[in-house]
C-alpha positions in Angstrom: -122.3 160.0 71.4 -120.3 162.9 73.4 -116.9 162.7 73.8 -115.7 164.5 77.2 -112.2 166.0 77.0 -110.1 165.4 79.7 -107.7 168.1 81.7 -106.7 165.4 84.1 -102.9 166.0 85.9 -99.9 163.6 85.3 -98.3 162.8 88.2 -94.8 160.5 88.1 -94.6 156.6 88.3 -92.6 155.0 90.7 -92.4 151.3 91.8 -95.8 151.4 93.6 -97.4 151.3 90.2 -96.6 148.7 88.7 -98.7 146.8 88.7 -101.0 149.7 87.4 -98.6 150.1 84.5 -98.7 146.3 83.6 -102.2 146.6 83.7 -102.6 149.2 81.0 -100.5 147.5 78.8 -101.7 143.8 79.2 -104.9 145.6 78.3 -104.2 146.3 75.0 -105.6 144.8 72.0 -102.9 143.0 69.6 -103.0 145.9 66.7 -101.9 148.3 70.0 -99.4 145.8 71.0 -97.9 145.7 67.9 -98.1 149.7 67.1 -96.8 150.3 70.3 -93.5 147.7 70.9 -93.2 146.9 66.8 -93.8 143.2 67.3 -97.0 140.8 68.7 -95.8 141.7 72.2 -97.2 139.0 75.1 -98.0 139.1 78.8 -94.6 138.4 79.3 -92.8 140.7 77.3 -95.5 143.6 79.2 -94.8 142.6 82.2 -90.9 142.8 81.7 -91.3 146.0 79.7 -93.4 147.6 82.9 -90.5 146.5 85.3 -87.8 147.7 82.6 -89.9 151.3 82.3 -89.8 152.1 86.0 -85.9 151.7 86.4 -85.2 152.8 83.5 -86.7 156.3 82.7 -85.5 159.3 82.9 -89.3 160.3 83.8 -92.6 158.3 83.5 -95.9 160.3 84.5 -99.3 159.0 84.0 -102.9 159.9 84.6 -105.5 158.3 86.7 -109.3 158.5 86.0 -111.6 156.4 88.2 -108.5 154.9 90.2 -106.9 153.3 87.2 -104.0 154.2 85.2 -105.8 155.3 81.4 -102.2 156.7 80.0 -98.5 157.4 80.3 -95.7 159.2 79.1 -91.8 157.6 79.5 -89.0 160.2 78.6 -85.5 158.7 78.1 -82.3 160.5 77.4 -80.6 160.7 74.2 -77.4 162.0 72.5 -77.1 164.9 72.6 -77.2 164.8 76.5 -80.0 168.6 76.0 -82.5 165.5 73.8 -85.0 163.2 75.3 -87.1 160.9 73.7 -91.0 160.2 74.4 -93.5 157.7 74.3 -96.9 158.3 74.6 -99.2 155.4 75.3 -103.5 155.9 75.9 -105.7 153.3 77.2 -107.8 152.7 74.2 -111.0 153.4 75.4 -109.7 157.0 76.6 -108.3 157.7 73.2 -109.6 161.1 71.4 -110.3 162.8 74.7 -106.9 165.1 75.4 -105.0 162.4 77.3 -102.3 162.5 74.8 -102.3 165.9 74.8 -102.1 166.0 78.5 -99.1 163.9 78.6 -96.7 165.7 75.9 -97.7 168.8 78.0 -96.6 167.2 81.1 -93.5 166.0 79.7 -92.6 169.3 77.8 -92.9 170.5 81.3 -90.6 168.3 82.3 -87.9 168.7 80.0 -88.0 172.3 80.7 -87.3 172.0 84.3 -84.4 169.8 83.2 -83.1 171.8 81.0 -83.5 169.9 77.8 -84.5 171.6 74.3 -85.9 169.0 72.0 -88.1 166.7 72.9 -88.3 164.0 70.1 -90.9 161.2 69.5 -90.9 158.6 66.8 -93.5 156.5 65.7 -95.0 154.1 62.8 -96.4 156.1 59.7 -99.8 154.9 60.2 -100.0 155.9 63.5 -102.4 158.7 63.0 -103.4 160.2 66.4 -100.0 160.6 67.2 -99.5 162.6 63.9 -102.3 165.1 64.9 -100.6 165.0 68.4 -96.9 165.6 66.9 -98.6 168.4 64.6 -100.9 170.4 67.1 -97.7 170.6 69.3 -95.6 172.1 66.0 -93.3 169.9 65.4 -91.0 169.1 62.9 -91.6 165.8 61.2 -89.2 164.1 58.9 -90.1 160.1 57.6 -87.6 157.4 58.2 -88.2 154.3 56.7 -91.6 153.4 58.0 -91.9 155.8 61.0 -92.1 159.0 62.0 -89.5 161.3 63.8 -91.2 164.3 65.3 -89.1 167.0 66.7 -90.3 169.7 69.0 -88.3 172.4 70.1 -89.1 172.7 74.1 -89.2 176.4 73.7 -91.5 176.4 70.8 -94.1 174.4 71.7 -97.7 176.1 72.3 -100.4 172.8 72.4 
């Protein structure tokens, strides 16, 4: 089997996509659903989350491949006001092929027009493909309880 890489463009999310964005994430499996939100996360609860994500942001970008929404990336603020906070999320069947990669890009892009200089992400420990995402992107990773904090320096980061 080849695996194509993908160089596809973010572009923000805004309220015309939501129901793109609770599409993505009603389509993940349970294991995902539990990765992702830390608990056996229903419709529901995605559906709320999706209209929760949109207002509340600081920036949400995602990337469209055959007119569907395969992943996204929300940045919220944190304190310190210069810190943001990201989540990455990849439809599953479009995992492995630079989506991920795509997205931190997009958001380190981000957080440099805004004038922000760490850009942190935190994760569960067995979370492997964001591991290999955190560490191709250099960043400092420190374990706290069962996750992961990752720390990237805006200006450091060469992906």
């Amino acid at each position: 089997m080849t695996v194509s890489i993908c160089f596809c463009e973010a572009i923000e999310l805004g309220p015309q996509h939501a129901h793109d964005l609770a599409r993505l994430l009603s389509d993940l499996d349970p294991a995902s659903r539990v990765s992702r939100f830390n608990c056996a996360a229903g419709d529901a609860f995605l559906l709320q989350y999706a209209q929760r994500a949109l207002m509340t942001t600081s920036w949400l970008a995602g990337i469209f491949i055959d007119h569907r929404l395969r992943g996204i990336v929300e940045v919220y603020d944190m304190s310190p006001p210069d810190t943001i906070e990201v989540a990455i999320l990849v439809d599953q069947t479009w995992r492995g092929r630079g989506l991920g990669t795509n997205l931190l890009e997009a958001a380190v892009q981000w957080a440099a027009r805004s004038d922000r200089i760490l850009l942190r992400m935190i994760f569960s420990t067995d979370n492997w493909p964001m591991r290999k995402l955190a560490h191709k992107a250099h960043a400092r990773l420190d374990l706290a309880l069962d996750q992961v904090v990752a720390d990237i320096p805006i200006t450091r980061v060469h992906m």
